[in-house]
N, C-alpha and C positions, 0 to 999 in steps of 0.2 A: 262707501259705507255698507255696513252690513243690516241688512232689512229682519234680521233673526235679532229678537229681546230678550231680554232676561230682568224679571223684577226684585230690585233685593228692599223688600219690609225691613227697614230698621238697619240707622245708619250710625247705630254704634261701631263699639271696634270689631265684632265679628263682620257686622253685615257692611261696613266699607272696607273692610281686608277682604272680603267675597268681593267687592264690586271692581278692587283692584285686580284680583287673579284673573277674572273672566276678562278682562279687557288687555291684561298681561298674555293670559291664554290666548289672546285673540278670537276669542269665543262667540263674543255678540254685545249689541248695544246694553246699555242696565240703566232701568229706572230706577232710583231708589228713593221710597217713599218713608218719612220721620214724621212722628206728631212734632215736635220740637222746630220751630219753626227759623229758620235757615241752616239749620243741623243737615240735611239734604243735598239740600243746592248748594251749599258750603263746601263739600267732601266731592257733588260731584265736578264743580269749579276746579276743583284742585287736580283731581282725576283727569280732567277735560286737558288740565293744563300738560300732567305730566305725558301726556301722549304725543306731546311734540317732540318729547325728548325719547320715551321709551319705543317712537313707533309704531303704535297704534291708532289705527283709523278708525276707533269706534265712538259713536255717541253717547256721551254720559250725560241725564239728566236728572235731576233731585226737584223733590216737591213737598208739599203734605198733603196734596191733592191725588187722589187714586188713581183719576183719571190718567195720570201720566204711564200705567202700567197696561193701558188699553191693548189686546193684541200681544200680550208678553207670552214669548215658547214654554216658559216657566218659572215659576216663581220661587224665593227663596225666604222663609220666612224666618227672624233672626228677632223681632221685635219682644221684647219682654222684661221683665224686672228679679232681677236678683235678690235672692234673700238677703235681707238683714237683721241685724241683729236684734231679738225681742220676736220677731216676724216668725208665725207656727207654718206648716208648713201648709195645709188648709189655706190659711192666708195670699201668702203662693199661690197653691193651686186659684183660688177664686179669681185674684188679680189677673194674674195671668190669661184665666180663662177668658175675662171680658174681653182683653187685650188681644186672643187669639181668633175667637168670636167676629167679632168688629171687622179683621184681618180677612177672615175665609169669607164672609159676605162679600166685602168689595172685590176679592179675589172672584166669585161667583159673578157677580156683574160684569166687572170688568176684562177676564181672560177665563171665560168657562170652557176652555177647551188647555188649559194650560195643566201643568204637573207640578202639583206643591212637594217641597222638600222644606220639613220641619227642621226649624233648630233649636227654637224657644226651650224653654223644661218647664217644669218634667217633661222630657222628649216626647216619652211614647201617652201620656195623658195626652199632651197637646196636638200629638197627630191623630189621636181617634177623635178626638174634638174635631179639627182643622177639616176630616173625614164630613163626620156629622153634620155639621153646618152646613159646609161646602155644598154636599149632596155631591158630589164628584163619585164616582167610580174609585176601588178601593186600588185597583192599581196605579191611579194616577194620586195618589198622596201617599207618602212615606218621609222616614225621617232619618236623620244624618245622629250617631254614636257610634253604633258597629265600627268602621272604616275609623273614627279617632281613636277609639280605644282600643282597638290592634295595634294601629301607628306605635299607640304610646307603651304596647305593651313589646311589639317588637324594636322600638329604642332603647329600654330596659336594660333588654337581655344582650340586644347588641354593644349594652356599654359595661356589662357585667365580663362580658364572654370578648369584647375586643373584634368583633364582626359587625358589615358592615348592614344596616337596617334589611339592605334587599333583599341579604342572603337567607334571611328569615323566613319561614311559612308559620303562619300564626291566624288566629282567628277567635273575636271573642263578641258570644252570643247575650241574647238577654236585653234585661231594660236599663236603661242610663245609668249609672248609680251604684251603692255600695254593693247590687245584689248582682253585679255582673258575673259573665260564665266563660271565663279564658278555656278556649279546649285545648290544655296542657296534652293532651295525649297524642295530638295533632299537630301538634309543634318542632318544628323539626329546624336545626342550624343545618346550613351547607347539606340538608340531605337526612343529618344525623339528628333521631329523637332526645329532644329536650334532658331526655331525663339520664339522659350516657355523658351527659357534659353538667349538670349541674346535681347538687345535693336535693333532697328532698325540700328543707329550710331551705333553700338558696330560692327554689322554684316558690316556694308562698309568699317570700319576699315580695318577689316578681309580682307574683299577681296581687300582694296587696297595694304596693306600691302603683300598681294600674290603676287599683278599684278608686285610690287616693288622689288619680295625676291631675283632675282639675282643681280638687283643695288644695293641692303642692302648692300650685302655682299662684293662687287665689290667696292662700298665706305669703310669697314671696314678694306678690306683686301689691299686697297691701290694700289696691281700692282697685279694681275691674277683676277681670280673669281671662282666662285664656282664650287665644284668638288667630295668630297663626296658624296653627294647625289644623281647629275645627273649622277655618276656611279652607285651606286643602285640603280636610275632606269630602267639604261639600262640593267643591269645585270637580271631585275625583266622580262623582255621584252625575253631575251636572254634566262632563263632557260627555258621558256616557250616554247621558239624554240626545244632548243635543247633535254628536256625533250620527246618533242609532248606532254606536257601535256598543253591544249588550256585552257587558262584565257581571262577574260573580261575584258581590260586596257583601257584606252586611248590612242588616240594613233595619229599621222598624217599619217592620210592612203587617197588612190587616192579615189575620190567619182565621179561615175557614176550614179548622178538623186537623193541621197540620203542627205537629208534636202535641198532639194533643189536645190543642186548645182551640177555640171558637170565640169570634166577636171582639178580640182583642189585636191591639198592636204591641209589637214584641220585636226585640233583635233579632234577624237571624238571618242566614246566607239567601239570596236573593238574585237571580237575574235581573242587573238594572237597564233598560233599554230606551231605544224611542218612544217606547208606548207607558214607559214606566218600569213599574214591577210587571217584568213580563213571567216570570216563574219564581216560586218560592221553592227552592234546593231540600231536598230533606237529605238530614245525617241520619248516620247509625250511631246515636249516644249510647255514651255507659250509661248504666243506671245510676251514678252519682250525679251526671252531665244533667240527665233526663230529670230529675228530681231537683238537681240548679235551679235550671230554668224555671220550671215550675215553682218556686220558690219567687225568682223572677220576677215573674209575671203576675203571682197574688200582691203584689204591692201596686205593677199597673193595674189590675183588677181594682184595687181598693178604692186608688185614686177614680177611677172612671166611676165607680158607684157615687163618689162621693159629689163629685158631680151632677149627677143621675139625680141625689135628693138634693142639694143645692138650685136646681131646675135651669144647671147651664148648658145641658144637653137637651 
């Protein structure tokens, strides 16, 4: 058995498509902790089961009890509630807040030497909260969108253009959401910049269809949303941890003075390591890039205020 943990908060369909990677990865045991009571132990029974078959030796255990996360290398928090319909977005935020609140507490008790990787949303609200409370050190919390919304933006084009995802270099900055920042300039197929193989319209396409890929699916899929993918990227985040072997992701990490801005969590290129966010990368944006983001980030801004007088921070 492997004596390295992993805590997955919230055993919907993200956070038990995480519990299945990491133990697919052969990565480390996974607690995973549901208020919903057998939702847990249910997914990890089942988990526990299919390792007979897939070959994995690791421990899956579910609860609604925190203590099961005691000791976890890092945690993965996925626990939250989706808008619905009538639901402002305020609303959202506050729910959610209490829900992530609650979360980074028993995370503080129970594994205070652990590395939170947010997934809840608003992303980047929820991991300067998840920050806050926690009282953690700002490289050890950060949060999972960067690494989905590349994927999704270099499946796009690889299915526009007939290449294969890898051949892609792509990267897109910014907060979760419609205000996302594809760096089109940096985009390059097999080598060759983006903009020598497609039309100008062809490329906004592209990126609006990104800024869209979780309501795609969210419309198609009728009642949940997307889950696949935003667990391989956490999972992408997560070996990096747990490896120490430090990659360059995107990522929403805390930024002290860097593009700009102070006191905020925000997408952006990132050394992810053993210790965490071991380096936050700076680009040379265009001024339109520059002015994105910042664009960006006044809507995390807004959110964390609003918070701020709500007194959930």
């Amino acid at each position: 058995m492997n004596s390295m943990k992993v805590a997955v908060i919230g055993a919907g369909q993200v956070g038990g498509t995480c519990a299945q990677r990491i133990v697919e990865r052969k990565l480390a045991d996974v607690a995973i902790v549901d208020i919903a009571d057998g939702l847990a132990k249910g997914k990890a029974l089942d988990l526990g089961q299919a390792g007979a078959i897939e070959a994995y030796n690791f421990k899956v255990e579910g609860s609604t009890d925190y203590s099961i996360i005691k000791g976890a290398r890092a945690v993965i928090v996925t626990a939250g509630l989706a808008r619905k319909p009538g639901m402002s977005r305020e609303d959202l935020l506050s729910k959610n807040a209490a829900i992530v609140k609650d979360i980074a507490q028993n995370v503080k008790r129970y594994c205070p030497d652990s590395v939170i990787i947010m997934v809840t949303n608003p992303l980047d609200i929820m991991t300067y909260l998840a920050w806050k409370v926690s009282g953690f050190d700002t490289k050890k919390v950060f949060g999972m969108a960067g690494v989905l919304d590349t994927a999704r933006l270099k499946y796009f084009i690889s299915q526009m253009l007939d290449v294969l995802p890898t051949e892609i270099e792509a990267m897109v900055l910014g907060g979760h959401g419609d205000s996302m920042v594809p760096l089109i300039g940096r985009t390059t197929v097999k080598g060759r910049p983006i903009g020598e193989l497609l039309t100008q319209e062809e490329i906004e396409l592209l990126v609006q269809r990104t800024r869209d890929g979780g309501a795609e699916i969210v419309s198609l899929l009728k009642t949940g949303s997307a889950y696949f993918a935003p667990s391989s990227a956490v999972c992408d985040m997560l070996e990096a941890v747990l490896k120490d072997r430090p990659e360059v992701l995107p990522a929403s990490v805390y930024l002290e003075g860097q593009y700009g801005m102070t006191d905020i969590y925000c997408g952006v290129p990132a050394k992810i390591g053993g210790s965490g966010v071991e380096e936050v990368i700076g680009l040379q944006l265009t001024s339109a890039e520059q002015e994105a983001l910042r664009r960006s980030a006044a809507q995390v801004r807004e959110g964390i205020e609003y918070l701020k007088r709500s007194r959930a921070i």
